[in-house]
N, C-alpha and C positions, 0 to 999 in steps of 0.2 A: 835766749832763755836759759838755755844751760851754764851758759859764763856765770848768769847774777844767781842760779840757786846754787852752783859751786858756790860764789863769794860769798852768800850769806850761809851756808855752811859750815862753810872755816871759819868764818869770821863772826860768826854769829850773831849779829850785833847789826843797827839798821842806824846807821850816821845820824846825828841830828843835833839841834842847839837846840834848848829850853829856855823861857824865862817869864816873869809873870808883870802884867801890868798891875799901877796903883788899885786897881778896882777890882782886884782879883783874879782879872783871866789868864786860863795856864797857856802857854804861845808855845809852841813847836813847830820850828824850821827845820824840813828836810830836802838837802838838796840833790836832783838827778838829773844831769845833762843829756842822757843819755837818750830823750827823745822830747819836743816841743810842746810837751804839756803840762798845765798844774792842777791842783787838786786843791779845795779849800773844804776842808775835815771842820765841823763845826758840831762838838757832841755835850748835850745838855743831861746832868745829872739826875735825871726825872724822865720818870715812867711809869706803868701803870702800878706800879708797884706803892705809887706817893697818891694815889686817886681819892678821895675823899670817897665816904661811904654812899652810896644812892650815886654814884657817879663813873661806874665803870666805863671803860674807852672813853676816854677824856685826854688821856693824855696823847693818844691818837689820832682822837679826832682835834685837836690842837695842831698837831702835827700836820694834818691837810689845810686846815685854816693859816700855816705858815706860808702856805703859795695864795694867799687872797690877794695881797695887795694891801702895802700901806697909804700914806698922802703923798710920797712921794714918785711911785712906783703903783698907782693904783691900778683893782684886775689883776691880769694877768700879765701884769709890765713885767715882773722878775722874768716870768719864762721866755714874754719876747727880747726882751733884753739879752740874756745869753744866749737865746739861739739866733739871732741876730746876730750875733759876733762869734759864733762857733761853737758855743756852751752848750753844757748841759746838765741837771738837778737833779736829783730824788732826794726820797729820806726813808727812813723804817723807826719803829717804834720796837719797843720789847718793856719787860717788866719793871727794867730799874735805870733804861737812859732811852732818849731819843738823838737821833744823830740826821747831823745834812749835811748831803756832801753839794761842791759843784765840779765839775771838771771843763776845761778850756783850754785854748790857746796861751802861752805866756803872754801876750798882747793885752787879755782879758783878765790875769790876777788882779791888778787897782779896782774893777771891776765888780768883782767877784767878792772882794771883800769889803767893797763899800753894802754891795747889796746886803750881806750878811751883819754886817753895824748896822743899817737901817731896819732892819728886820727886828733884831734884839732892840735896837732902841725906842722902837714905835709902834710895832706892830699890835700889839695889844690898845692902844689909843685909838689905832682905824680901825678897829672891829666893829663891827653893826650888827645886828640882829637877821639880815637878809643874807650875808655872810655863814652864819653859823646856820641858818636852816638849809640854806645849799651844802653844805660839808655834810650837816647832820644826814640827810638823807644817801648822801653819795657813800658815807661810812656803813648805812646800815644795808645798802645793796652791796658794800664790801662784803659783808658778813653771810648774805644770804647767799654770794656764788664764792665765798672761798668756806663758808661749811654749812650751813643750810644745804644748800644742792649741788655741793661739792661730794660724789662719792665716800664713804665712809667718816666724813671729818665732821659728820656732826658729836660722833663719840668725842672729839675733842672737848667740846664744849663742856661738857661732866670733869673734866681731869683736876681741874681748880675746884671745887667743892667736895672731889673725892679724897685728893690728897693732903689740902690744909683747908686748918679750921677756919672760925667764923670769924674774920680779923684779921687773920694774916694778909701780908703782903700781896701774897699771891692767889686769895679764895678766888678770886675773878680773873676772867681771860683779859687779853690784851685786847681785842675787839670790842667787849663790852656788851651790855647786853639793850635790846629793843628800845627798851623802858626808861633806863636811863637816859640812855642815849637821846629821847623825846626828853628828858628832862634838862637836861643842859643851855643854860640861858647865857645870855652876852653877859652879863654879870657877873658869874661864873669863868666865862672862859678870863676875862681880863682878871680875876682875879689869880686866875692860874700863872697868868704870865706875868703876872706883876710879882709872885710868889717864888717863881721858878725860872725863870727864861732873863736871868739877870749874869750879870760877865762872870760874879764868885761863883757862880755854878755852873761853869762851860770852858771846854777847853777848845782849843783853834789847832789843829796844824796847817801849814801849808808847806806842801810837797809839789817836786818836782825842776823844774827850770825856769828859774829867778836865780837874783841876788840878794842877799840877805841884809848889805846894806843899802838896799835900792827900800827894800819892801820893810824893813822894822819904823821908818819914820809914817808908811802909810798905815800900817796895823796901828801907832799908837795916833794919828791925827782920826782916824777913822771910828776905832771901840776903845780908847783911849779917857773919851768926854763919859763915857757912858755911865752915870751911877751904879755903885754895888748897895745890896741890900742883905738885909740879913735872912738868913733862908727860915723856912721850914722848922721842925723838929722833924728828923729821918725817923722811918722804924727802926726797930730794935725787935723785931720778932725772935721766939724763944727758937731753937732746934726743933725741927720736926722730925721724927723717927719714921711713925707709922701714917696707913692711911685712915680718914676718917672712918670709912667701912669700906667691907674686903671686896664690893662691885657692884658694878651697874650696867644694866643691859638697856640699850637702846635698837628702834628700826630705821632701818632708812631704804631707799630705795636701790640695793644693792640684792646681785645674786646670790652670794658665797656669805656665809659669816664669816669673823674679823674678832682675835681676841689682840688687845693692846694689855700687855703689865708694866704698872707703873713701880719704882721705887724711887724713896727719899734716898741722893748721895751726896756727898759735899759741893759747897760752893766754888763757884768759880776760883780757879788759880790756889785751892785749899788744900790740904792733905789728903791724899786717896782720889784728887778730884783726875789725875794724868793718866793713874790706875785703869780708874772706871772707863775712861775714855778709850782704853786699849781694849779691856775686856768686851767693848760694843766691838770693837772689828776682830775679835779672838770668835767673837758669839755670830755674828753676821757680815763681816765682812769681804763680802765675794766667794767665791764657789768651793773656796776651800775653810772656809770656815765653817764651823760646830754643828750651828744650828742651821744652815742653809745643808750641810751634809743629813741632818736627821730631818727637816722636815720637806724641804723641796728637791733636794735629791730623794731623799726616800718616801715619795710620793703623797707628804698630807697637806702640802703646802703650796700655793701658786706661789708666793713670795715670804721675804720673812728679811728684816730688818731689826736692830738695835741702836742707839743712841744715846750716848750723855746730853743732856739738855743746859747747859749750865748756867746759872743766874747765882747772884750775891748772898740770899741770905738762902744757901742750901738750892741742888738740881733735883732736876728727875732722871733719872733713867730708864726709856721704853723699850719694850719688844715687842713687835709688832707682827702677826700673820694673817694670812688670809686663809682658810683653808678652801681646797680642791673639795671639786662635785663628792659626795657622800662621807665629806669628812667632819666628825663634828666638833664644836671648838673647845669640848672637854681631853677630844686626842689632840690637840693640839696642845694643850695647857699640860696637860701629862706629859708629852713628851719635854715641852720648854723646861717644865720644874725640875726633870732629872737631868737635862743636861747642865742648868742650874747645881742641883746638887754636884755633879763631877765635877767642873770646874771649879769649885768651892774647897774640892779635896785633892785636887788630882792638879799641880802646876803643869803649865804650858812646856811643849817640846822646846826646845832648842831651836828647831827650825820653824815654829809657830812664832817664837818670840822677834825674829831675824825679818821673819815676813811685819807684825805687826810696827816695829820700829823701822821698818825702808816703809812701808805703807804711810806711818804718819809725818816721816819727816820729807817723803818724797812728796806729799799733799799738801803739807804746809807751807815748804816752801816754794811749790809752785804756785801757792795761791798767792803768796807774797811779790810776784813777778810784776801784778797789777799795781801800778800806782798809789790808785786808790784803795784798794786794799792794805797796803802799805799803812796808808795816812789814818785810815780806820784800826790797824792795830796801836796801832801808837797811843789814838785815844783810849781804846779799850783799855793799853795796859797803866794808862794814867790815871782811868779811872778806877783799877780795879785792885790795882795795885797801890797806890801815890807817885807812879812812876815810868815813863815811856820806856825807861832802860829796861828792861825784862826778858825781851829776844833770848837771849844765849841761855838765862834760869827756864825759861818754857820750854825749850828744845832739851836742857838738862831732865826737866824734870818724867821729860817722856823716852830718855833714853836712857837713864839711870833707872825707871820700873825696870824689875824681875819677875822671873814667873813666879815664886811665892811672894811676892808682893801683889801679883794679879791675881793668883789664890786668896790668897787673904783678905782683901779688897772685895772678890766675891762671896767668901765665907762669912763679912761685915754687912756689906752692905744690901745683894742681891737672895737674902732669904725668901724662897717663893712663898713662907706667912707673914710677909711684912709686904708683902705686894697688894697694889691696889690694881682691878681688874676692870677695863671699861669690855664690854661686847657688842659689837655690832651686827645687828642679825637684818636678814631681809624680810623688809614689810610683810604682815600676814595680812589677809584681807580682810579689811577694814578698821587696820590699823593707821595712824597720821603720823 
């Protein structure tokens, strides 16, 4: 592990050949001998962020409908298929792409990527209506134990209607809500993947131990046939600055209240967006940072976290606390706002700055050690960028911030009256 985060270190830069087939799709061969596995990155430019209105978690619940089974591969043939041969799949969803990895033996790459062309080429034609009410329901107990009755995370749920308007991108979660979600017909989904889930809108890498001229003549026999279509119109949503209104109190069945602040910060890979990112581990990260020194060392706080959030048309940025038995979540928000204001005025030591850049580059590039993580930035940065190359500009852009750069960044963007405030308090009785 330490040889490869040295090498990508110094070198900054993650090997790869690029190049696109007739029908659009962007191909990235990355090769690593260096242990007997591959990875087949498959990231679609749609997410809930492209949802049509009355249709939240859709792109999601699409997402679970991609493991149903086509006619070739009907059920659950995808899954036994690679785990019959040593494989294995997931995917995740977010606001503005959905991605599916597989990971396998190199035995299993020809494999792996046929599955992935039959998937894109058909998948949407075996859909059936007994298909989508299986997902549909499986999606909406997703929802109910990751924040229905998930401790504090039903305040999540509020964050999309508190921070952007009626229209935006991003007014709805990623989950979606009940209602919709009973609304989505097979009609609907095929028209989603006939819309979206085409080769001009997805990019492939495949990483790992292959040859690249063994595997370029199977990627083009394989998603080679595959028609492109012409997409969508994208959003174009305007900036958002502020939040829609300045809070929202929810109960849930928790003991301690929970204040979360929200702020509008730039988008992914944007100007100020590396900034923010530092100022979340300047503000909360680990026991020597800011606000775990004021609020859980100095007793109002069980926990206390910050985050850059980042998505395409503009982030969030949260803080998150719980307070300690008879604390209430106005000393909480008190104390967050003024540690707020010093930061705003008062640049980072020296030694504050040293920790937060060994902090991010020692994080990132360990995370980079995994394969698949590897194959997953590559798409990120092709999608977010127009470009896989970006490695060594990311690592730049988080080692070149300064402490008035991180000042300033605070003074911009983390004003506590442009914050939006969710709260979470514990059920009173005879509250639902």
């Amino acid at each position: 592990m330490l040889l490869l985060l040295a090498g990508l270190a110094s070198a900054a830069d993650i090997p790869y050949e690029r190049y696109e087939l007739a029908n659009g799709l962007q191909v990235v061969l990355v090769q690593d001998h260096s242990l007997p596995q591959v990875v087949v990155d498959t990231w679609y430019q749609v997410g809930s962020g492209n949802e049509a209105p009355g249709r939240s978690g859709f792109a999601h619940l699409f997402e679970h409908l991609m493991f149903m089974g086509t006619f070739r591969l009907p059920g659950s043939g995808i899954d036994q298929l690679m785990e019959a041969n040593g494989g294995w799949n997931n995917a995740w969803t977010m606001e503005d792409a959905t991605n599916y990895y597989d990971v396998g033996p190199p035995e299993l790459l020809a494999t792996l990527l046929w599955i992935e062309a039959d998937r894109m080429q058909q998948l949407g034609h075996a859909m059936t209506s007994e298909k989508v009410d299986l997902q549909r329901e499986v999606v909406k107990n997703e929802r109910r134990q990751s924040y229905e009755d998930e401790p504090y995370a039903v305040g999540q749920l509020e964050v999309p209607a508190l921070m952007y308007p009626k229209g935006h991108p991003y007014d709805h979660t990623v989950i979606g809500s009940h209602e919709d979600l009973t609304a989505a017909s097979v009609d609907d989904v095929k028209a989603f993947f006939a819309s979206w889930y085409v080769p001009n809108n997805a990019s492939l890498v495949v990483a790992g131990d292959f040859d690249p001229a063994a595997v370029k003549p199977v990627i083009e026999a394989y998603f080679g046939g595959i028609a492109k279509h012409e997409l969508p119109t994208r959003p174009n949503p305007a900036v958002v600055a502020a939040p829609q209104k300045a809070r929202v109190t929810v109960e849930d069945d928790v003991d301690y209240p929970q204040i979360n602040v929200y702020f509008h910060t730039p988008g992914s890979f944007q100007s100020g967006d590396a900034e923010v990112q530092l100022l979340g581990s300047l503000l909360a990260g680990g026991e020597s940072s800011r606000l775990y020194k004021q609020l859980v060392i100095g007793g109002l706080a069980q926990d206390v976290s910050a985050d850059q959030m980042p998505t395409k048309y503009g982030s969030l940025f949260v803080i998150s606390a719980t307070a300690n038995e008879d604390v209430t979540v106005a000393q909480l928000e008190t104390a967050i706002n003024a540690e707020l204001r010093q930061v705003a005025v008062t640049p980072a030591s020296a030694g504050e700055m040293d920790r937060l850049h060994n902090q991010f580059e020692y994080g990132f590039l360990e995370g980079l050690e995994s394969l698949q993580n590897r194959a997953v930035q590559l798409n990120q940065y092709w999608a977010y960028t127009g470009s896989p190359d970006y490695l060594a500009k990311d690592l730049a852009r988080v080692r070149d911030a300064t402490a008035a750069g991180l000042r300033d960044a605070a003074a911009k963007w983390l004003k506590p009256e442009q914050a939006g405030v969710v709260i979470v308090n514990p059920r009173t009785e005879g509250g639902k």
